[in-house]
N, CA, C and O atoms as a GROMACS GRO file, in nm:
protein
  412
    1UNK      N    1  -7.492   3.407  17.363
    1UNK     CA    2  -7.577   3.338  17.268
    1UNK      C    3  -7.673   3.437  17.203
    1UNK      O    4  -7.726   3.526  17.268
    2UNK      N    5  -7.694   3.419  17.074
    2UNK     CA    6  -7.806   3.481  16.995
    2UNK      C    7  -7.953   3.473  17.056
    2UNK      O    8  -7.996   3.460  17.171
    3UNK      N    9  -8.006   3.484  16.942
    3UNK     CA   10  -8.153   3.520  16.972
    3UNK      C   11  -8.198   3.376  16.905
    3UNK      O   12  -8.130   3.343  16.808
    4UNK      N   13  -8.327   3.269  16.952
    4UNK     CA   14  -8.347   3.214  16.904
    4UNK      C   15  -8.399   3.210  16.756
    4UNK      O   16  -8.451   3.318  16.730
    5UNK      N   17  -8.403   3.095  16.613
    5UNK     CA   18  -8.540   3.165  16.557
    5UNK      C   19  -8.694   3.156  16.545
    5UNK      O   20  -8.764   3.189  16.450
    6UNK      N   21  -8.722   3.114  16.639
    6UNK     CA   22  -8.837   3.132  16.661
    6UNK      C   23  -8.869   3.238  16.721
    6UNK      O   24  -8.990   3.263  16.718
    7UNK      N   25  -8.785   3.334  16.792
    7UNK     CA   26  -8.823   3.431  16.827
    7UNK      C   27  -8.734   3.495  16.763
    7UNK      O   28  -8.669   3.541  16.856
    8UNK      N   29  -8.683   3.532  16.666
    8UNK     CA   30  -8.680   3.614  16.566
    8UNK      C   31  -8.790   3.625  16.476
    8UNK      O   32  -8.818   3.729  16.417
    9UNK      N   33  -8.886   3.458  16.461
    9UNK     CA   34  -8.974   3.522  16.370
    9UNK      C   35  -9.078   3.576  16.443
    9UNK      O   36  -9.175   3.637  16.398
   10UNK      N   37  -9.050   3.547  16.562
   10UNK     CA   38  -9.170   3.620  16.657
   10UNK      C   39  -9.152   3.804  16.613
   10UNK      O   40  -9.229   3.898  16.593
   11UNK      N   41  -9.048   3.786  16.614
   11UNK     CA   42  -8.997   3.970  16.640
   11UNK      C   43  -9.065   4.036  16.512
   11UNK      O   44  -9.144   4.130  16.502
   12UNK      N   45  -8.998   3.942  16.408
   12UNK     CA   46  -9.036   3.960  16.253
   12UNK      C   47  -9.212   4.030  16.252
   12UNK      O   48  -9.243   4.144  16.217
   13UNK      N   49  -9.326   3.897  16.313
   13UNK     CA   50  -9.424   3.860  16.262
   13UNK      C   51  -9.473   4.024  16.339
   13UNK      O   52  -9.502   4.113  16.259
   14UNK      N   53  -9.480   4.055  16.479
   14UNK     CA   54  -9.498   4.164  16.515
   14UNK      C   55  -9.435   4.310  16.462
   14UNK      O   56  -9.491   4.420  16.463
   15UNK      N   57  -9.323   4.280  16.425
   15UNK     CA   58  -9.320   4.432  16.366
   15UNK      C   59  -9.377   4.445  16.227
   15UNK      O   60  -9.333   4.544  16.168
   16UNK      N   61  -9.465   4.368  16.157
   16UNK     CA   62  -9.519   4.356  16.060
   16UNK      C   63  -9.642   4.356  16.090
   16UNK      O   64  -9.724   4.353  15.998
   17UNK      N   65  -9.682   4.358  16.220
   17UNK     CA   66  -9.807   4.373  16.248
   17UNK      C   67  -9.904   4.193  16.199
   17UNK      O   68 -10.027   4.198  16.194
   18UNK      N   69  -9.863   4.113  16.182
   18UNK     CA   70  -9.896   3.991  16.169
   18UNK      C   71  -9.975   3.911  16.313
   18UNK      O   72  -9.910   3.834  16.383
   19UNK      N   73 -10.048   3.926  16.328
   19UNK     CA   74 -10.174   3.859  16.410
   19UNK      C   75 -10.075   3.703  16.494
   19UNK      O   76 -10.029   3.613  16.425
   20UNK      N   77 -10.066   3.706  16.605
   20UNK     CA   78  -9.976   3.666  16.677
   20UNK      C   79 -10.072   3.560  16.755
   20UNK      O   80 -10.146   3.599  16.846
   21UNK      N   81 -10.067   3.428  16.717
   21UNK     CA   82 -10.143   3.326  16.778
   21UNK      C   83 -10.022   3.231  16.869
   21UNK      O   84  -9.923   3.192  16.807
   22UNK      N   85 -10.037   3.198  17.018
   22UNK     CA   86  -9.928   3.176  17.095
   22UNK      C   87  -9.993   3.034  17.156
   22UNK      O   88 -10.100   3.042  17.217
   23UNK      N   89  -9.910   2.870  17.133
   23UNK     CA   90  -9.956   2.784  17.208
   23UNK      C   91  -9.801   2.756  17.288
   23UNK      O   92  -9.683   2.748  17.254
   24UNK      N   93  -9.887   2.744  17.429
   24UNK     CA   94  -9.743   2.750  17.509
   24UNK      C   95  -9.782   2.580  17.576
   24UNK      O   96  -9.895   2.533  17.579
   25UNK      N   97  -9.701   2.537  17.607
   25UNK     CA   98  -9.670   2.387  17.654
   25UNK      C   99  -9.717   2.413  17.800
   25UNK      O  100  -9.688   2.526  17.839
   26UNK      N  101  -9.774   2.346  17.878
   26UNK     CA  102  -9.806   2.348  18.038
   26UNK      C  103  -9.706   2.349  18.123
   26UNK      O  104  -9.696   2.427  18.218
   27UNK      N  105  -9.606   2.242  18.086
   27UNK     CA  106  -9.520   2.181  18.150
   27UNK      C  107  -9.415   2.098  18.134
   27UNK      O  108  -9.398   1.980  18.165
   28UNK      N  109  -9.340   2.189  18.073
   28UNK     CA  110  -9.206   2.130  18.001
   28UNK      C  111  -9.094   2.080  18.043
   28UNK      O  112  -8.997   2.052  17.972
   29UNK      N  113  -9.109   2.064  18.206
   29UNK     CA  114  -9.084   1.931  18.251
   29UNK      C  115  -9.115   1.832  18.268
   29UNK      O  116  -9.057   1.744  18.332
   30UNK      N  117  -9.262   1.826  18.186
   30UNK     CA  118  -9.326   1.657  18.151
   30UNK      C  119  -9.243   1.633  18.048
   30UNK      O  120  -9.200   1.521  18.075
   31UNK      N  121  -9.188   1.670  17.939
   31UNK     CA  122  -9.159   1.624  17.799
   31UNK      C  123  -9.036   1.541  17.865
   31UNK      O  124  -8.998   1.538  17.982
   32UNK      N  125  -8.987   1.474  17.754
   32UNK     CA  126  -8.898   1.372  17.678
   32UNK      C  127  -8.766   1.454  17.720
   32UNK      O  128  -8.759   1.568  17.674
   33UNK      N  129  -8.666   1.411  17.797
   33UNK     CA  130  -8.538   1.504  17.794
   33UNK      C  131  -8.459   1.568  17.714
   33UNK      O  132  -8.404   1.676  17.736
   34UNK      N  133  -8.452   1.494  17.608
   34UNK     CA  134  -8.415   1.503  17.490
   34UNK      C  135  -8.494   1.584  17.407
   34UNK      O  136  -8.434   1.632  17.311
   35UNK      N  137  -8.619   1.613  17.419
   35UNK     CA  138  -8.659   1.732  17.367
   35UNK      C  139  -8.691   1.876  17.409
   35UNK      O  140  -8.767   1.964  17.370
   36UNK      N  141  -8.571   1.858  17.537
   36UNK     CA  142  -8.580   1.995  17.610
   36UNK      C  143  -8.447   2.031  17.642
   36UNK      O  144  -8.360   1.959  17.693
   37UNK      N  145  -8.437   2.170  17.600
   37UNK     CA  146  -8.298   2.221  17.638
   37UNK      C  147  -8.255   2.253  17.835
   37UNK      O  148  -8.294   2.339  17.914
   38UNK      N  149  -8.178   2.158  17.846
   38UNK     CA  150  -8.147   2.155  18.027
   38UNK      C  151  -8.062   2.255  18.070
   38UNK      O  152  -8.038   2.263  18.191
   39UNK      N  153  -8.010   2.337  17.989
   39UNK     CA  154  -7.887   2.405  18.041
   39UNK      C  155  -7.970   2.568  18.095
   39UNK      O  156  -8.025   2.649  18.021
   40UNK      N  157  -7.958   2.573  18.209
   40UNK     CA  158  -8.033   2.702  18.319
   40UNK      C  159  -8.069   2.799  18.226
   40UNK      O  160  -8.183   2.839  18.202
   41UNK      N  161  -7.917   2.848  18.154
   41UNK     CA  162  -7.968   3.004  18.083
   41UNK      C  163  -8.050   3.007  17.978
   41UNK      O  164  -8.103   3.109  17.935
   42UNK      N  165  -8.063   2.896  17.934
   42UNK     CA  166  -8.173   2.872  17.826
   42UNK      C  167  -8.283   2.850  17.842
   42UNK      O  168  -8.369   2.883  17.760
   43UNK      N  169  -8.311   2.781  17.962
   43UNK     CA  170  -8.460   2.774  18.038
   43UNK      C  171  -8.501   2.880  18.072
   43UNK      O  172  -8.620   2.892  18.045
   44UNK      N  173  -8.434   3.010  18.145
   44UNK     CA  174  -8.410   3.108  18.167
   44UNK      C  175  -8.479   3.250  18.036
   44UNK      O  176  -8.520   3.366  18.034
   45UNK      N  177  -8.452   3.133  17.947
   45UNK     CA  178  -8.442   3.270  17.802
   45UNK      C  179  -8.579   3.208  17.797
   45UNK      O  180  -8.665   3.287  17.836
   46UNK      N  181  -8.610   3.131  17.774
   46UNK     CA  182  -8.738   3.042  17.699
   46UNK      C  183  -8.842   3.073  17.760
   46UNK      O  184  -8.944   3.074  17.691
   47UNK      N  185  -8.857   3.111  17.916
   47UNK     CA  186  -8.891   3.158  18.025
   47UNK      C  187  -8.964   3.307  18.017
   47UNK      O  188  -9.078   3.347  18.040
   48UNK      N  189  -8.828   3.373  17.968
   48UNK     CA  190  -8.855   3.543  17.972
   48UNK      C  191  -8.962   3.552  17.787
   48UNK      O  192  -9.054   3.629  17.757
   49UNK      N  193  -8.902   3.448  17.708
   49UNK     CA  194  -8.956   3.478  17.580
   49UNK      C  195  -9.097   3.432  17.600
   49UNK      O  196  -9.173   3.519  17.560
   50UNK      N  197  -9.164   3.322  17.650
   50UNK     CA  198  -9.278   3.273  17.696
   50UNK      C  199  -9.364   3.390  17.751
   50UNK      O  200  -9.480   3.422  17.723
   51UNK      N  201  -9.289   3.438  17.827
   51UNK     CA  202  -9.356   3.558  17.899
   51UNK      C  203  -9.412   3.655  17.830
   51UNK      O  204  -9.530   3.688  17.840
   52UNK      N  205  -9.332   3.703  17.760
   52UNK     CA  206  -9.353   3.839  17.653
   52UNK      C  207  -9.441   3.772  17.512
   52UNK      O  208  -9.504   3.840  17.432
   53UNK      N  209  -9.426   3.627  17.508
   53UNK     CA  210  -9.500   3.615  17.390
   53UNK      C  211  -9.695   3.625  17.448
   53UNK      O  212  -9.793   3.678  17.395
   54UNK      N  213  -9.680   3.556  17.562
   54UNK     CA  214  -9.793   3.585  17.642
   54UNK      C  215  -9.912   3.711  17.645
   54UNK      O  216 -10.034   3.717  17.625
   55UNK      N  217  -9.779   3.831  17.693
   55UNK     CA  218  -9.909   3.948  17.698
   55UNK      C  219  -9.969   4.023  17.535
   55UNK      O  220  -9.930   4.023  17.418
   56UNK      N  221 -10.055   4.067  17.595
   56UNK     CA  222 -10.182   4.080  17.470
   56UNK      C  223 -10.206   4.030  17.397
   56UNK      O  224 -10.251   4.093  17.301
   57UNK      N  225 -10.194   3.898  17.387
   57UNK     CA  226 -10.169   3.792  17.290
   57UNK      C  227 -10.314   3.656  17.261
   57UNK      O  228 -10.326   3.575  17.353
   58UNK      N  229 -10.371   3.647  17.190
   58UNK     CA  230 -10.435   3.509  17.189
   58UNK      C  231 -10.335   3.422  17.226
   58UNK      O  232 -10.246   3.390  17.147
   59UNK      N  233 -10.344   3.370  17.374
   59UNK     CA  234 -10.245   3.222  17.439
   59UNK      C  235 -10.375   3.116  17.438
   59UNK      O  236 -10.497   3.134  17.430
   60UNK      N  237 -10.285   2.989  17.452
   60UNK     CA  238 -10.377   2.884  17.454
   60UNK      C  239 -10.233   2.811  17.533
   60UNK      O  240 -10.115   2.813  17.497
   61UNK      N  241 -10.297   2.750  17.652
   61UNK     CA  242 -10.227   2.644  17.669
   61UNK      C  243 -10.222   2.469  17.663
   61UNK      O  244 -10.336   2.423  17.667
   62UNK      N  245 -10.138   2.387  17.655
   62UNK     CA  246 -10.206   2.286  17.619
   62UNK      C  247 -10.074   2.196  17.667
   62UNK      O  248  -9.957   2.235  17.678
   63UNK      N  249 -10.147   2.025  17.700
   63UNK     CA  250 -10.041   1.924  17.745
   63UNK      C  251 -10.002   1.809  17.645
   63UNK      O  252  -9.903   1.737  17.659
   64UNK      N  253 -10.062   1.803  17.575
   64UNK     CA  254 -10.064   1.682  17.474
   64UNK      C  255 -10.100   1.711  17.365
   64UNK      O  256 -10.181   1.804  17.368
   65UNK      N  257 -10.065   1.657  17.216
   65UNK     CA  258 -10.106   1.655  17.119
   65UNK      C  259 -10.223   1.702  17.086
   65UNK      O  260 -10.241   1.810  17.030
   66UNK      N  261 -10.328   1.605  17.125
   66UNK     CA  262 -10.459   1.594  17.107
   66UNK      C  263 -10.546   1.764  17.167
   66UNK      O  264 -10.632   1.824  17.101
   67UNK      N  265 -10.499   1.804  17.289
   67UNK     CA  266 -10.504   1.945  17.306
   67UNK      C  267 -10.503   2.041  17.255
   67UNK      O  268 -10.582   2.133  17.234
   68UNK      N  269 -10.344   1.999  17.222
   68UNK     CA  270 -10.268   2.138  17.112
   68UNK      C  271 -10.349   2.091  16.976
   68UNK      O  272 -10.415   2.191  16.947
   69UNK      N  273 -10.372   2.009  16.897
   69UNK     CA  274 -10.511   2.024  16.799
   69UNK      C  275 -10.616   2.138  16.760
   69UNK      O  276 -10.643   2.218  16.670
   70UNK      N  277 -10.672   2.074  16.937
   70UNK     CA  278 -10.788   2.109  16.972
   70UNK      C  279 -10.790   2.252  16.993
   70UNK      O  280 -10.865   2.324  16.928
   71UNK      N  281 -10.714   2.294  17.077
   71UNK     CA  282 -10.676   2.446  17.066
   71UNK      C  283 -10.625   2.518  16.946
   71UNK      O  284 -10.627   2.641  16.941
   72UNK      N  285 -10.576   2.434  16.838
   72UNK     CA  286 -10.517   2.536  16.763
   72UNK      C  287 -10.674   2.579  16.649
   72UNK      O  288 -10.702   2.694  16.617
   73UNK      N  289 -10.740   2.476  16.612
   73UNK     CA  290 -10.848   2.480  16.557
   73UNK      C  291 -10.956   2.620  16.649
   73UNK      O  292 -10.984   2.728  16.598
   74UNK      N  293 -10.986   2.586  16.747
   74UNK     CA  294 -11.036   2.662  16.854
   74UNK      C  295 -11.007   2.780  16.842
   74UNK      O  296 -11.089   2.854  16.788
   75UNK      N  297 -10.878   2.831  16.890
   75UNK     CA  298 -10.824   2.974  16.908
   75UNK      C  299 -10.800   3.004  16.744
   75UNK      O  300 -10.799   3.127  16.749
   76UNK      N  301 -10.778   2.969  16.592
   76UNK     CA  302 -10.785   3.010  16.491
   76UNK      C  303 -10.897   3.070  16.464
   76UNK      O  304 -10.908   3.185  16.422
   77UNK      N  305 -11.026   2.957  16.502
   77UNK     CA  306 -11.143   3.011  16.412
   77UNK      C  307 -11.167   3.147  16.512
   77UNK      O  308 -11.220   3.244  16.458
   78UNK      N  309 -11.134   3.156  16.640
   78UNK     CA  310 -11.188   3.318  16.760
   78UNK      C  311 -11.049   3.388  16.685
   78UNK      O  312 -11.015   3.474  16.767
   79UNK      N  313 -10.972   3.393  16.593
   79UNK     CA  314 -10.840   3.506  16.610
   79UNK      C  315 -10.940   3.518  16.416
   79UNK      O  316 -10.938   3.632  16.370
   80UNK      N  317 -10.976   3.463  16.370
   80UNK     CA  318 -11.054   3.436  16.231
   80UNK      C  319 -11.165   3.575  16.274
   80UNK      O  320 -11.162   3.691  16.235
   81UNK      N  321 -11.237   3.523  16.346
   81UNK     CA  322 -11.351   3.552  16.332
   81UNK      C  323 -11.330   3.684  16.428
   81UNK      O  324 -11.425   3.762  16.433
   82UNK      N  325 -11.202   3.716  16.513
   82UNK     CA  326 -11.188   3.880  16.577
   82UNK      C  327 -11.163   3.943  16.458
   82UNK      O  328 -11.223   4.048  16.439
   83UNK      N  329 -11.084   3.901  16.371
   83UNK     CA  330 -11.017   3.985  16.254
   83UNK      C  331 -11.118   4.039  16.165
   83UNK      O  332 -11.120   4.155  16.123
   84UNK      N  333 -11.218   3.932  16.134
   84UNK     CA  334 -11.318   3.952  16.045
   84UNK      C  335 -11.419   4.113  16.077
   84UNK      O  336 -11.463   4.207  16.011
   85UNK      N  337 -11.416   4.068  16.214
   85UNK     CA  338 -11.498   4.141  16.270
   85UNK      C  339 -11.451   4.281  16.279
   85UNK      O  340 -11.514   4.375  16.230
   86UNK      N  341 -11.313   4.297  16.357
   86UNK     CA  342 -11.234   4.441  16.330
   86UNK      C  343 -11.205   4.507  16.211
   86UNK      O  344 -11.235   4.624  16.188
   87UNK      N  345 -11.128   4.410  16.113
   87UNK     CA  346 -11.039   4.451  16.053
   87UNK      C  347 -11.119   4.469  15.871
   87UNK      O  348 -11.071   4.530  15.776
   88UNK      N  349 -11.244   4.395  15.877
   88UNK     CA  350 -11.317   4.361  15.718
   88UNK      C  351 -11.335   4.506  15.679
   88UNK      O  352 -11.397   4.567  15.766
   89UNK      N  353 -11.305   4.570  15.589
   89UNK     CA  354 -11.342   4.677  15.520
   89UNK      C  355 -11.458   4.627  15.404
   89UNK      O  356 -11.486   4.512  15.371
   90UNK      N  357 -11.504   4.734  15.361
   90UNK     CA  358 -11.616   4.681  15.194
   90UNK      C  359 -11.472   4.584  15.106
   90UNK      O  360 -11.494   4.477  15.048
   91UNK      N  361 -11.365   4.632  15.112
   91UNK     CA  362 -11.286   4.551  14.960
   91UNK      C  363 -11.203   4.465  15.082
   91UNK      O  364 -11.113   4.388  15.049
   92UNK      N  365 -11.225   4.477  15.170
   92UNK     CA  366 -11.103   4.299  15.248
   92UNK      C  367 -11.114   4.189  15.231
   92UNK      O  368 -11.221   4.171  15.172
   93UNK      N  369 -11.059   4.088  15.249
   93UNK     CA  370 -11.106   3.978  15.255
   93UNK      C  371 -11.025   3.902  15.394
   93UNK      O  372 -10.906   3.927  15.379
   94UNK      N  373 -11.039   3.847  15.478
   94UNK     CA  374 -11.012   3.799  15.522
   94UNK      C  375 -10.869   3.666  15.501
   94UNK      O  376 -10.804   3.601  15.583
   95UNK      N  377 -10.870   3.674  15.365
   95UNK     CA  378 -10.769   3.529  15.340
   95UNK      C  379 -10.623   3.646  15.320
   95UNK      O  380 -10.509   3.599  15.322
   96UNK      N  381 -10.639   3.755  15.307
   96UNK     CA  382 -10.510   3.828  15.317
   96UNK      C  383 -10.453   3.847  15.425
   96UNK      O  384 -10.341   3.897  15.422
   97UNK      N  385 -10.529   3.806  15.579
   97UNK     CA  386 -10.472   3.807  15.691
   97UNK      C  387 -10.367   3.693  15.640
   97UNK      O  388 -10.367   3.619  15.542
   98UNK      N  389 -10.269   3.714  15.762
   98UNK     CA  390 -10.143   3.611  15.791
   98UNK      C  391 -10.154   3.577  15.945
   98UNK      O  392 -10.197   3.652  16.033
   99UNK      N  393 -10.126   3.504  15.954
   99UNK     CA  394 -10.067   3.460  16.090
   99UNK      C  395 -10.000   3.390  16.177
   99UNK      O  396 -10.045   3.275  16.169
  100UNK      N  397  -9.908   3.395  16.266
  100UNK     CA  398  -9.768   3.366  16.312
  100UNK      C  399  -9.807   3.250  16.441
  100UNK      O  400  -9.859   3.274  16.550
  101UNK      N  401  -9.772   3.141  16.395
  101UNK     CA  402  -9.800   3.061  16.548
  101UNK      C  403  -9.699   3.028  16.608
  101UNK      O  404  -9.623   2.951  16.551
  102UNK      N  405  -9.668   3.073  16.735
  102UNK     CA  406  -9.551   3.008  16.823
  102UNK      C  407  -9.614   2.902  16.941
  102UNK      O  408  -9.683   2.924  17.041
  103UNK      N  409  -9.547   2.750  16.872
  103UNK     CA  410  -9.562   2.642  16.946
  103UNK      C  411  -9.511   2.615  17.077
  103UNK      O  412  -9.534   2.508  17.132
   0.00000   0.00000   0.00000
């Protein structure tokens, strides 16, 4: 099997240097069966990709909707306001950042 694409655009967003915001699910054996892939080697992949999307990364984890919201607002305005802070030159602006969210 290929590479997913979500983690192709993962691959994409990092070798472009694109600011990498990561919300990972708690427990994705709470969800709906049907919205989870059951077959081992894929849990397996989703697993190892989770992992690596993880290090050095703004992660947020979250169980429900209302969470994942709450966190995505949350961890934007701290990945906003690191960038601002590192990255502002006299001519930057901040709205030329991009950034890649893996749900």
């Amino acid at each position: 099997m290929g590479v997913s694409y979500t983690e192709k655009e993962y691959d994409h967003a990092v070798g472009k240097g694109i600011t990498v915001l990561a919300f990972i699910h708690n427990d994705v054996t709470s969800l709906p069966t049907a919205k989870v892939d059951t077959d081992p080697d894929m849990s397996q992949r989703l697993a190892l990709f989770k992992e690596r999307v993880s290090q050095k990364r703004l992660v947020s984890f979250w169980s429900n909707r209302g969470q994942l919201k709450s966190n995505i607002i949350i961890i934007s305005f701290q990945g906003h306001r690191r960038e601002t802070r590192y990255r502002m030159g006299p001519r930057e602006h901040c709205s030329s950042r991009r950034y890649f969210v893996a749900a």
